[in-house]
C-alpha positions in Angstrom: -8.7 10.3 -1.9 -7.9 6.7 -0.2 -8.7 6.1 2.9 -6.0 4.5 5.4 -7.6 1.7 7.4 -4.1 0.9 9.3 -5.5 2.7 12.4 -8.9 1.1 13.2 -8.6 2.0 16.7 -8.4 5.7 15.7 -12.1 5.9 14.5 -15.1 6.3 16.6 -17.4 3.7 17.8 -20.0 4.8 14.9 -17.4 5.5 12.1 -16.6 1.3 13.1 -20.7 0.4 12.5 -20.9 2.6 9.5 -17.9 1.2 8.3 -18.7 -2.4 8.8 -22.3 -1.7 7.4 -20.9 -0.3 3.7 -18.3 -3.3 3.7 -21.3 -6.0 4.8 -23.1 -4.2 1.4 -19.9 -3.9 -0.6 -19.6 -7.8 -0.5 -22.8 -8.5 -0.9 -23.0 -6.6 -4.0 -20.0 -8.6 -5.1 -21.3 -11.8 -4.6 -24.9 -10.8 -6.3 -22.4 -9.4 -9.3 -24.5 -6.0 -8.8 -21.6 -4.0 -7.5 -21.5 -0.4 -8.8 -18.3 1.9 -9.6 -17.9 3.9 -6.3 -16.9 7.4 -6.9 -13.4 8.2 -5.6 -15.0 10.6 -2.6 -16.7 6.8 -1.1 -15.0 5.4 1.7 -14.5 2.0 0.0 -13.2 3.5 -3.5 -10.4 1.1 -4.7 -11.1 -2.2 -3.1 -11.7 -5.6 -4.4 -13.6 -8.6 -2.9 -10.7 -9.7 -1.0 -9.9 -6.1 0.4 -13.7 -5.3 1.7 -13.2 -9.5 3.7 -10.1 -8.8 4.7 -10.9 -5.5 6.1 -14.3 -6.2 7.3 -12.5 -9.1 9.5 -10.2 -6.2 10.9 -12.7 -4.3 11.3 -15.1 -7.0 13.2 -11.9 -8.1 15.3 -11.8 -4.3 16.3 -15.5 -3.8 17.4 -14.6 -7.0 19.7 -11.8 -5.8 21.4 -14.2 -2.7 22.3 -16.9 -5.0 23.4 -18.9 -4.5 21.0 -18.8 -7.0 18.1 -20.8 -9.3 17.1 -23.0 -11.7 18.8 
């Protein structure tokens, strides 16, 4: 099961952190070339390197329109 990230707005202040922590990991593990097959139940199943930037910049963009982004 995919998750839709087309309504950031609809998740909670700490589903937003967590989120933005597993993508920070995600792409680090893609850079380091240690990234692991995510079981399809993992809220990041299915993306690439381009998907986890392009959403983590949503997702930053997000956390700044609530005030709380970062610094």
């Amino acid at each position: 099961m995919k998750t839709d990230y087309k309504n950031l707005e609809a998740l909670s202040d700490k589903k937003l952190r967590t989120l933005r922590n597993n993508l920070n990991n995600r792409i680090e593990s893609f850079i380091k070339g240690g990234e692991k097959n995510l079981p399809p139940s993992h809220m990041l199943h299915g993306l690439d390197d381009g998907d986890c930037k392009n959403l983590l910049k949503e997702v930053l963009m997000e956390m700044k329109k609530r005030g709380g982004g970062e610094k």
